[in-house]
C-alpha positions in Angstrom: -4.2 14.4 -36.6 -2.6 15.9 -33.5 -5.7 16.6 -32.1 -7.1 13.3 -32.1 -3.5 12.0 -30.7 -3.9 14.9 -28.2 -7.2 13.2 -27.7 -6.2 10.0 -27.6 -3.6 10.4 -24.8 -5.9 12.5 -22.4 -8.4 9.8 -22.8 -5.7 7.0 -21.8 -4.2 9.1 -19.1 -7.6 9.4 -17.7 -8.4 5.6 -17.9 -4.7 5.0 -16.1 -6.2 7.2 -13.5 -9.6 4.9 -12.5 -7.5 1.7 -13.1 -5.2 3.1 -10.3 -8.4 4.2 -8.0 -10.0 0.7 -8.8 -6.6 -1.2 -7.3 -6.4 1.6 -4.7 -9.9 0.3 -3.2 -9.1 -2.8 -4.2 -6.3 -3.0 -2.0 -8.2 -1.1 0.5 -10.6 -3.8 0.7 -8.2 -6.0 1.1 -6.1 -4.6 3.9 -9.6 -3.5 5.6 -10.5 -7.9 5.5 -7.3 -8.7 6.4 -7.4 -6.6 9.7 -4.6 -4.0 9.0 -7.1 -1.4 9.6 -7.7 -2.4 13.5 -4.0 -0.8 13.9 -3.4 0.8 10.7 -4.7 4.6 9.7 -4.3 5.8 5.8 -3.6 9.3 7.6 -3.2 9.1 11.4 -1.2 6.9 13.6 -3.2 4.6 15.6 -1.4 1.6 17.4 0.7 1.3 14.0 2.1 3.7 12.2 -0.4 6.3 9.1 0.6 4.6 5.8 1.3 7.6 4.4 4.0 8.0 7.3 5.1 4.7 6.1 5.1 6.1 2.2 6.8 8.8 3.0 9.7 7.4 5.0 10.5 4.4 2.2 9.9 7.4 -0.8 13.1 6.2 -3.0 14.2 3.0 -1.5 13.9 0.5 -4.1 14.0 -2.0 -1.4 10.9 -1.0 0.3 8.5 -3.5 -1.2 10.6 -6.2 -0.7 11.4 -5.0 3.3 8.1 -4.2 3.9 6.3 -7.5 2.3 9.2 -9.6 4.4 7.8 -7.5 7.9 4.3 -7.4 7.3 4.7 -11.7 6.9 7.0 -12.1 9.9 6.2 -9.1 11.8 8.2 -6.8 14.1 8.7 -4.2 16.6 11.1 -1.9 17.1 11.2 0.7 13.8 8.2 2.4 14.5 7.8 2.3 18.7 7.8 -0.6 21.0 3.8 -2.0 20.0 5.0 -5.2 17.8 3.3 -5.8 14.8 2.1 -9.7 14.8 3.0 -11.9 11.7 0.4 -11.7 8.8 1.9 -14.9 7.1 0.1 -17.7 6.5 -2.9 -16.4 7.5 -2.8 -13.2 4.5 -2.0 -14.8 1.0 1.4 -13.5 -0.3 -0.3 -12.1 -3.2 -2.3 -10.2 -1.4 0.6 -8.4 1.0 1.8 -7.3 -2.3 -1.4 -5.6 -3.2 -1.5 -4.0 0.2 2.2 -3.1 0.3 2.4 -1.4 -3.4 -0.7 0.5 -2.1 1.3 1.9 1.1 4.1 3.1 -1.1 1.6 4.6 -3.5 0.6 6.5 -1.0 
């Protein structure tokens, strides 16, 4: 019996796992059609800050999704150098920031 528990568990944790890299692509995808890519590195800064610079700076702040769906949709300048960041909103459905911002601070 606890084997097949055992078995059960390993088996779901994996599943978790290729849900998680499905939405990661997904929101991938959707931050590469949405243009956040022309300024936006996963690793590297380009004109914009690396995401995972961005990740690593909100780690903790249970805020973060909130601030960071409010900037991407207004924009900004300011917190990460002088280059503004242009408004996404209404051009990038809301539901769609979110999917990009939770993949940032999954990061």
């Amino acid at each position: 019996m606890k084997v097949l528990l055992s078995t059960i568990a390993v088996a779901g944790m994996l599943l978790a796992g290729q849900v998680n890299a499905a939405n990661a692509d997904a929101a991938k995808a959707l931050a590469q059609k949405n243009g956040c890519l022309a300024c936006h590195s996963i690793d590297k800064k380009v004109l914009g800050p690396a995401y995972k610079d961005v990740a690593a700076k909100y780690k903790g702040d249970k805020t973060a999704e909130a601030k960071m769906i409010a900037k991407v949709k207004a924009g900004g300048s300011g917190v990460w150098g002088p280059m503004p960041m242009p408004a996404n909103s209404p051009q990038v459905k809301d539901e769609d920031i979110k999917t990009i911002v939770q993949w940032i601070l999954s990061l």
